[in-house]
Backbone as JSON, one array per atom type, in Angstrom:
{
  "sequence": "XXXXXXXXXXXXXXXXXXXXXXXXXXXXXXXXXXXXXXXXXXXXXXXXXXXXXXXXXXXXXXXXXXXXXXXXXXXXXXXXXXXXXXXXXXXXXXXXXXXXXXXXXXXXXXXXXXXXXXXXXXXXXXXXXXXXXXXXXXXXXXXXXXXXXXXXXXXXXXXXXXXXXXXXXXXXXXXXXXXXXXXX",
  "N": [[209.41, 218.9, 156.47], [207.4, 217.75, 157.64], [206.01, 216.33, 155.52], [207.85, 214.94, 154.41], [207.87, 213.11, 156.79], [205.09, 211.89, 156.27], [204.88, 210.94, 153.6], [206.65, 209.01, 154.17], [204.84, 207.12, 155.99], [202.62, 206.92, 154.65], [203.92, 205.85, 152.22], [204.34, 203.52, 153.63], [201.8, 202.31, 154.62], [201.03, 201.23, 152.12], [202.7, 199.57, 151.07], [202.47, 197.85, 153.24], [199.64, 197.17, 152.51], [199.64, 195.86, 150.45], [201.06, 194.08, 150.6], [199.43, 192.19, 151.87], [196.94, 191.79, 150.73], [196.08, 189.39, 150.13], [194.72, 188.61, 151.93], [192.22, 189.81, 151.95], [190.65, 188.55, 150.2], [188.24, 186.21, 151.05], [187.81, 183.45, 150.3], [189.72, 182.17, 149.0], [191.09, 181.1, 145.84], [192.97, 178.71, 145.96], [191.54, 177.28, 148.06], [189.29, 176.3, 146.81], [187.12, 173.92, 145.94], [187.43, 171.55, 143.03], [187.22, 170.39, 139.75], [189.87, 168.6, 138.63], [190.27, 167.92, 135.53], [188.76, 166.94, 132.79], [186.34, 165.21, 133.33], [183.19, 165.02, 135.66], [182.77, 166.29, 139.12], [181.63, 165.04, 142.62], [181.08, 165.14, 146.49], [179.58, 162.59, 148.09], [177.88, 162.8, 151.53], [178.15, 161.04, 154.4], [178.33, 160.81, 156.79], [179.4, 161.89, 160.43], [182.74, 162.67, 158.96], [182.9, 160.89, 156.95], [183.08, 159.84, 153.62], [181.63, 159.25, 150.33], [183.69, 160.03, 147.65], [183.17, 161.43, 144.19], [184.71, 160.63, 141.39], [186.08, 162.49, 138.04], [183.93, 162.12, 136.34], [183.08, 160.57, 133.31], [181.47, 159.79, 130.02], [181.63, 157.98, 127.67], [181.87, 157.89, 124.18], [181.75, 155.86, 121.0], [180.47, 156.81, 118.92], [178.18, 155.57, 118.45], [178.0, 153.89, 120.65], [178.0, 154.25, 124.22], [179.86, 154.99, 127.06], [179.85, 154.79, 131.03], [182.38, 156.13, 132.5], [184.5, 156.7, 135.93], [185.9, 156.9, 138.72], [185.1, 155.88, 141.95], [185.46, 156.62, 145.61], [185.88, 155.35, 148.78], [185.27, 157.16, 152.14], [185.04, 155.35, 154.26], [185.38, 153.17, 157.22], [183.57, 151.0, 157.03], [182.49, 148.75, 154.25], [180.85, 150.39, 151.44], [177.74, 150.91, 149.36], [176.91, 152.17, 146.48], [174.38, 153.61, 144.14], [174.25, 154.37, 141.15], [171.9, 156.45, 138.98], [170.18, 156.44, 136.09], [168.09, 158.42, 133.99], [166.63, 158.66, 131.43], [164.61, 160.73, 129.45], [163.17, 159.58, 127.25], [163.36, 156.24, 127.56], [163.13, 153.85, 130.11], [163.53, 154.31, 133.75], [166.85, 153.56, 134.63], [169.44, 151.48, 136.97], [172.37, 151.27, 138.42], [174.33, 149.34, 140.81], [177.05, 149.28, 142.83], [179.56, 148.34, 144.8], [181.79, 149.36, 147.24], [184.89, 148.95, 148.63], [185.75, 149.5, 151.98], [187.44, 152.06, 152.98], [188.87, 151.78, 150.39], [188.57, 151.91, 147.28], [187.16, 152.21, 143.98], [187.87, 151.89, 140.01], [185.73, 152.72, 137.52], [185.44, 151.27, 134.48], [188.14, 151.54, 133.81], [191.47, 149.97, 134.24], [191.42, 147.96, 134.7], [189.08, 146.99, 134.92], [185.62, 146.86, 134.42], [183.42, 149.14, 132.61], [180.59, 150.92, 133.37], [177.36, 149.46, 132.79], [175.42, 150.89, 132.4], [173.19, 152.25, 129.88], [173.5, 154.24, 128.5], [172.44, 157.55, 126.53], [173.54, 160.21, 124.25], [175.48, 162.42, 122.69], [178.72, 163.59, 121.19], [180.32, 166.63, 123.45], [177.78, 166.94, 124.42], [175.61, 166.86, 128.19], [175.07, 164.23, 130.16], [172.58, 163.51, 132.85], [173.48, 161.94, 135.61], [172.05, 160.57, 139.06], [173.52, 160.07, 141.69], [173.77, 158.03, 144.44], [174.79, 157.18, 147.85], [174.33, 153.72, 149.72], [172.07, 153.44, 153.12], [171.7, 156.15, 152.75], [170.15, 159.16, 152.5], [171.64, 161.0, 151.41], [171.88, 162.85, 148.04], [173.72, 163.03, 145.2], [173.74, 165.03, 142.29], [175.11, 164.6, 139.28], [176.64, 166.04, 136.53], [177.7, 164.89, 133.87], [179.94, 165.1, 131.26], [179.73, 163.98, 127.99], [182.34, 162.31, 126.2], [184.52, 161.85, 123.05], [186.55, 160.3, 120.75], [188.16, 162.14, 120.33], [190.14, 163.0, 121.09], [193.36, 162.49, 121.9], [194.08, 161.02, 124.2], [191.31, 160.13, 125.19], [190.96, 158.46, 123.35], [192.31, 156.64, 122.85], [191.56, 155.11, 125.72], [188.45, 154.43, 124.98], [188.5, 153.04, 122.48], [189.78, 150.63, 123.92], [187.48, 149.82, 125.25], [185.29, 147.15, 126.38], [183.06, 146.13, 124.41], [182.84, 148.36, 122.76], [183.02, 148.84, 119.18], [182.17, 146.11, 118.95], [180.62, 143.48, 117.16], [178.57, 141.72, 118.65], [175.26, 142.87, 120.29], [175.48, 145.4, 123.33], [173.64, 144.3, 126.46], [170.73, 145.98, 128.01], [171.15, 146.42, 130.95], [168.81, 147.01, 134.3], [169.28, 146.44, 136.71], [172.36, 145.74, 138.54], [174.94, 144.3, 139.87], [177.92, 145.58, 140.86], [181.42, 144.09, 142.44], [183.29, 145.68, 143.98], [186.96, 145.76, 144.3], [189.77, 146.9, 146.36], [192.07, 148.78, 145.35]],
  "CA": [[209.69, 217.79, 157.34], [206.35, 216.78, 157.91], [205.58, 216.33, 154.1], [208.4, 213.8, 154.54], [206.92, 211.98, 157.21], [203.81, 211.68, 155.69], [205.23, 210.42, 152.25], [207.13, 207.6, 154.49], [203.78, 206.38, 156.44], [201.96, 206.6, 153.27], [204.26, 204.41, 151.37], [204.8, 202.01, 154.77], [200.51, 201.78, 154.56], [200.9, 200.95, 150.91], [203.57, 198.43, 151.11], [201.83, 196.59, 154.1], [198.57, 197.0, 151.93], [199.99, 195.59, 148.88], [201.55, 192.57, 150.53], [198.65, 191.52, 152.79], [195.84, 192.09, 149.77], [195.58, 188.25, 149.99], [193.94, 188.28, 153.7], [190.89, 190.8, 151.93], [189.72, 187.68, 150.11], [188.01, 185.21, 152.36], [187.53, 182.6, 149.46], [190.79, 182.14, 147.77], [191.63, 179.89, 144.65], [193.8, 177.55, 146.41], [190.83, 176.66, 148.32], [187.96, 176.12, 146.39], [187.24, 172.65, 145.02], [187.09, 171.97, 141.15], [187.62, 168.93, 138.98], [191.25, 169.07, 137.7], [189.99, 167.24, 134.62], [187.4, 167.23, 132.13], [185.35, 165.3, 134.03], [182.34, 166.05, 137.12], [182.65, 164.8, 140.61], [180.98, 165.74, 143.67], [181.03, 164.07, 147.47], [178.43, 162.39, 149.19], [178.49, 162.81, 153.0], [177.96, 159.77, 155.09], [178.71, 161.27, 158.65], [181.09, 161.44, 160.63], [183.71, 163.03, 158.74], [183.06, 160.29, 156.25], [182.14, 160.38, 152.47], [182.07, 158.77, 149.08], [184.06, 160.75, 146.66], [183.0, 160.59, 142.88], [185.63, 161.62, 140.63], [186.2, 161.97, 137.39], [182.52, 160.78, 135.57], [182.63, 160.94, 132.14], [180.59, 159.12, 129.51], [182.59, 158.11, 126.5], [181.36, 157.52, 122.77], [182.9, 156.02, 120.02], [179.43, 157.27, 118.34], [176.84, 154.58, 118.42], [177.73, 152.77, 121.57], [178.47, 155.23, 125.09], [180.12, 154.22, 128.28], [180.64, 155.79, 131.99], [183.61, 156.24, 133.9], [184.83, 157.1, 136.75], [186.48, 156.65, 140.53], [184.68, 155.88, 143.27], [186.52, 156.39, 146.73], [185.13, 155.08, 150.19], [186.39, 157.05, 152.92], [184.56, 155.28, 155.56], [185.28, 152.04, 157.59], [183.05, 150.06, 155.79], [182.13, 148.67, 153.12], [179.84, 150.93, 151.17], [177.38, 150.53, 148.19], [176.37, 153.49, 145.28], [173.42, 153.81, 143.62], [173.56, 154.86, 140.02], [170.69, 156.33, 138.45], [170.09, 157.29, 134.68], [166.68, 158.47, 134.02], [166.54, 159.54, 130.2], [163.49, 161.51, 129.28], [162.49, 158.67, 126.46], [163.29, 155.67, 128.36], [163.11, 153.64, 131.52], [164.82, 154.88, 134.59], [168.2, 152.68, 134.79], [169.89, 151.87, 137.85], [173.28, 150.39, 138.65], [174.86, 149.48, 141.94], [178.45, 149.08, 143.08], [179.89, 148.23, 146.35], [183.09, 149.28, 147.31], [185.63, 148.52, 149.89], [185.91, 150.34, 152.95], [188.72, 152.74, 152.41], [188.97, 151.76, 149.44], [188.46, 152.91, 145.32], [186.57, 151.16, 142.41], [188.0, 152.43, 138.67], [185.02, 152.11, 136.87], [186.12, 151.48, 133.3], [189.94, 151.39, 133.57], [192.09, 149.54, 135.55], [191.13, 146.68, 134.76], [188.0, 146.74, 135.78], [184.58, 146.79, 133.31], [182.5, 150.63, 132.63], [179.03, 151.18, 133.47], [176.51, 148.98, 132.17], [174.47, 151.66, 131.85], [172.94, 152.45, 128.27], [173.33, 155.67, 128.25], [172.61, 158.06, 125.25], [173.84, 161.94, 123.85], [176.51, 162.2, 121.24], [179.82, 164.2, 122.26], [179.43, 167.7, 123.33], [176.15, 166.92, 125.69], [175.88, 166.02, 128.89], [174.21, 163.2, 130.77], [172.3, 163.69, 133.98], [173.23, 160.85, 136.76], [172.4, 160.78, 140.15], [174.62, 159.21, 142.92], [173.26, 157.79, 145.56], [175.15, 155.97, 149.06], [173.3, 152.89, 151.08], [171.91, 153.37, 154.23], [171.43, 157.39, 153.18], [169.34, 159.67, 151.64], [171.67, 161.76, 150.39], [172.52, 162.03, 146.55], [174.51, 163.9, 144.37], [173.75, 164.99, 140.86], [176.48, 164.94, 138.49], [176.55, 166.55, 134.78], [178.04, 164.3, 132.86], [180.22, 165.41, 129.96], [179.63, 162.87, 126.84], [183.42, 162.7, 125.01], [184.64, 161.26, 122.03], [188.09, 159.93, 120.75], [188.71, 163.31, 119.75], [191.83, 163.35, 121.75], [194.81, 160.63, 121.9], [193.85, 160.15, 125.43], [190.38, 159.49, 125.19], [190.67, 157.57, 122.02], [192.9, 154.78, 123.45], [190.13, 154.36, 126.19], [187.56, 154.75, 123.96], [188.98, 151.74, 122.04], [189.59, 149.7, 124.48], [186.15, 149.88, 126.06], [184.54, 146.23, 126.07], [181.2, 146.53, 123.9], [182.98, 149.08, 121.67], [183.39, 147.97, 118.35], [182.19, 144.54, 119.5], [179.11, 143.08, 116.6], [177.53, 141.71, 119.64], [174.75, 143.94, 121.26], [175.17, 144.85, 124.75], [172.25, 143.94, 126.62], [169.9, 146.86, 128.74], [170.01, 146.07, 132.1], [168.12, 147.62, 134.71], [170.0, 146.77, 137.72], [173.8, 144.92, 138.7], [175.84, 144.33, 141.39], [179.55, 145.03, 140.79], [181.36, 143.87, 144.07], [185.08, 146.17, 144.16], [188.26, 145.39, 145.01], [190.73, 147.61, 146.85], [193.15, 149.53, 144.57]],
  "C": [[208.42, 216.96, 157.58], [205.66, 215.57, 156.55], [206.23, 214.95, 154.31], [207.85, 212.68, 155.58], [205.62, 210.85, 157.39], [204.01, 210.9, 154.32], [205.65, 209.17, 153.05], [205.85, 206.98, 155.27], [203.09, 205.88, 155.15], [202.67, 205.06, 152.68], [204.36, 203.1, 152.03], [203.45, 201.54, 154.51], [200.46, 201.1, 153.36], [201.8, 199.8, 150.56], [202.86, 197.54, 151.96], [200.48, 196.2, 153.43], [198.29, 196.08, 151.02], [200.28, 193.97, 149.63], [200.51, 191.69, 151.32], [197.43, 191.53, 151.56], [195.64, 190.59, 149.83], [194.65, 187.99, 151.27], [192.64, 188.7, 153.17], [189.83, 189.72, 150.95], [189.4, 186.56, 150.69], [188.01, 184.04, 151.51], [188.71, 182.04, 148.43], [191.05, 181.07, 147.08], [192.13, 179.02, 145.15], [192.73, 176.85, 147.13], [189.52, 176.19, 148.05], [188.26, 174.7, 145.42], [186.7, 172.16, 143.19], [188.09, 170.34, 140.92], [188.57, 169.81, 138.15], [191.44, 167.86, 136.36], [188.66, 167.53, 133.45], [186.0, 166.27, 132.64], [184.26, 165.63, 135.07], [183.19, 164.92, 138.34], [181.96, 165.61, 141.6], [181.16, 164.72, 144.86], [179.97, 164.02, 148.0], [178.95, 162.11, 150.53], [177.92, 162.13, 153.49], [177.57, 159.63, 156.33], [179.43, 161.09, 158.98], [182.31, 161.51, 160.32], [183.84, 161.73, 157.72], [182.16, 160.56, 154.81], [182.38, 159.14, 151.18], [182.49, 159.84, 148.05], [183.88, 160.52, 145.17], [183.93, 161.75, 142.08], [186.35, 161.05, 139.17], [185.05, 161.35, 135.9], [182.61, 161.66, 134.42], [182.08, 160.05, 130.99], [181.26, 159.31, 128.22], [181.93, 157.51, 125.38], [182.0, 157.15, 121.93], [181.48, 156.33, 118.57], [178.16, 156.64, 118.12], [176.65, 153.55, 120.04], [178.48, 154.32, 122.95], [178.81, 154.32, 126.47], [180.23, 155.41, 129.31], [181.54, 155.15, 132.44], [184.08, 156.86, 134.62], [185.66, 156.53, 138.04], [185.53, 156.96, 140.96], [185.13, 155.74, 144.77], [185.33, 156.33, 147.91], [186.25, 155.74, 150.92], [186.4, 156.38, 154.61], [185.07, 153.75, 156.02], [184.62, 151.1, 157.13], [182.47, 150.01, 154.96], [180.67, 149.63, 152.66], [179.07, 150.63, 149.49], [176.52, 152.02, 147.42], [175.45, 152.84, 144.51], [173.59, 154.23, 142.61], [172.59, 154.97, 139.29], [170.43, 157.26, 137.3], [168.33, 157.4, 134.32], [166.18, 159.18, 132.19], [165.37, 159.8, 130.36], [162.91, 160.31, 128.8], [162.61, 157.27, 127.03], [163.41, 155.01, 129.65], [163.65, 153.83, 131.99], [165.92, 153.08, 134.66], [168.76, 152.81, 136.2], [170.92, 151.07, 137.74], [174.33, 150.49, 139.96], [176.4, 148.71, 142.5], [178.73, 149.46, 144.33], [181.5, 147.88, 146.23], [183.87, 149.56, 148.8], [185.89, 149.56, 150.83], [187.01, 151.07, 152.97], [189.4, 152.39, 151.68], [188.09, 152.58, 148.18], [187.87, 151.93, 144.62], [186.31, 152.1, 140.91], [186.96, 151.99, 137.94], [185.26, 152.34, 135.5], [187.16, 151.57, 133.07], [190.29, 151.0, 134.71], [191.8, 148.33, 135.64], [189.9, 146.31, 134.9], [186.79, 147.36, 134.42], [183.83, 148.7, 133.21], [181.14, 149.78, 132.93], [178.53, 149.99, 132.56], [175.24, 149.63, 131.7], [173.81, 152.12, 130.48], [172.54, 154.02, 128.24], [173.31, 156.54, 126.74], [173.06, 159.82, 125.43], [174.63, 161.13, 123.07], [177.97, 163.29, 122.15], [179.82, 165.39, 122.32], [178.38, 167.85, 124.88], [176.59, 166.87, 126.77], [175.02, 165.57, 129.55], [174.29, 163.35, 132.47], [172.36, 162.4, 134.74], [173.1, 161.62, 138.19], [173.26, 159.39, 141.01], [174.04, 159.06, 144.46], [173.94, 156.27, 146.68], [174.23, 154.95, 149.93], [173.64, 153.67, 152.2], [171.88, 154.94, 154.22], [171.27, 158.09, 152.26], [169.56, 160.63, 151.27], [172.25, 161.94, 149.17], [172.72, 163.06, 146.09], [173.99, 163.4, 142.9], [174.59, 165.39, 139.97], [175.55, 165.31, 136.85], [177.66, 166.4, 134.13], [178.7, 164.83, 131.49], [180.51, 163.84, 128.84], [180.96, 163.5, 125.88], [183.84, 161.76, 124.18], [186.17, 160.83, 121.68], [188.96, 161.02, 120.22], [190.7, 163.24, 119.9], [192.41, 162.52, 121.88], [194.53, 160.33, 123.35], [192.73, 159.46, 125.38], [190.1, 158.33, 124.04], [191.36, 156.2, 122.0], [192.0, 154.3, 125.01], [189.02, 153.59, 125.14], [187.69, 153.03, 123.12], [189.24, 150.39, 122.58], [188.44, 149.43, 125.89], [185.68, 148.14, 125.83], [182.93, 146.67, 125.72], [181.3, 147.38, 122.74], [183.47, 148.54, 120.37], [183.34, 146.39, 118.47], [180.47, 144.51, 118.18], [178.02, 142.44, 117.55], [176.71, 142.97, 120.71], [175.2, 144.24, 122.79], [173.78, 145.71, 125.33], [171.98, 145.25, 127.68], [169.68, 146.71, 129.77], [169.46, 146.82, 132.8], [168.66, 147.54, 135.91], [171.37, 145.64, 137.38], [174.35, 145.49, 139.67], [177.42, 144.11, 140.73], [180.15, 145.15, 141.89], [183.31, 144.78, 143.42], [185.93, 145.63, 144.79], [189.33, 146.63, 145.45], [192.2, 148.1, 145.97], [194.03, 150.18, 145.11]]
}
């Protein structure tokens, strides 16, 4: 008799054990953040329960000419402006700056809307170190850049319709630009 009462606690501890085993990790999958893409992103924090979200950055090749893209989301009241900054080893640091609408988005490279002017180099494979940096605060996110190619039917109808790609005109090196966003 006791044997039996001991076999039914047992299995009651082992049933409540079994179905609660999700409480014993404090960190669980559903909540941990991760790019549901092949590109990086990371947020910069603003204050205040406010941020710029970068999502999405990837740097596309059709093998001689490279572009970035990405989303940029404001989640703050106003208008805010990003800092891009490419610093290759062999030449000059690059910067490029984009100001986007106060709870608002700016598609950089699709959507109508132009890629990076950045002159970025790797081949596909690599990846390219930017940092991200918000006005009015000193703090910046470093993204790692994956450099991709038209490998794939998605990227390869970007890829194609990149302005600059497959174009016989150079495009030119700048060093800074102001692209002003519009609300998406």
């Amino acid at each position: 008799m006791l044997a039996r009462k001991f076999a039914a606690v047992a299995a009651a501890a082992g049933i409540l054990l079994s179905a609660s085993a999700c409480s014993f990790n404090p960190h669980p999958d559903s909540l941990q953040s991760y790019a549901p893409s092949d590109g990086s992103g990371a947020d910069i924090d603003l204050g205040a329960g406010h941020s710029i979200k970068l999502r999405n950055f990837v740097a596309l090749t059709d093998g001689t000419d490279n572009a970035l893209i990405g989303v940029l989301v404001n989640t703050s009241a106003k208008p805010e402006t990003v800092s891009i900054n490419y610093a290759p080893a062999a030449d000059a640091p690059q910067t490029e700056s984009i100001t986007i609408p106060a709870n608002g988005s700016y598609s950089l490279g699709y959507n109508g809307n132009p890629a990076s002017t950045l002159n970025l180099s790797g081949s596909a494979g690599q990846l390219v170190e930017l940092n991200f940096g918000a006005s009015k605060n000193s703090t910046w996110a470093k993204l790692s850049v994956p450099v991709l190619d038209g490998t794939f039917g998605y990227y390869k109808s970007i890829v194609d319709n990149i302005p600059g790609f497959n174009d016989p005109t150079p495009i030119p090196n700048p060093t800074a630009t102001d692209v002003t966003a519009t609300t998406n």
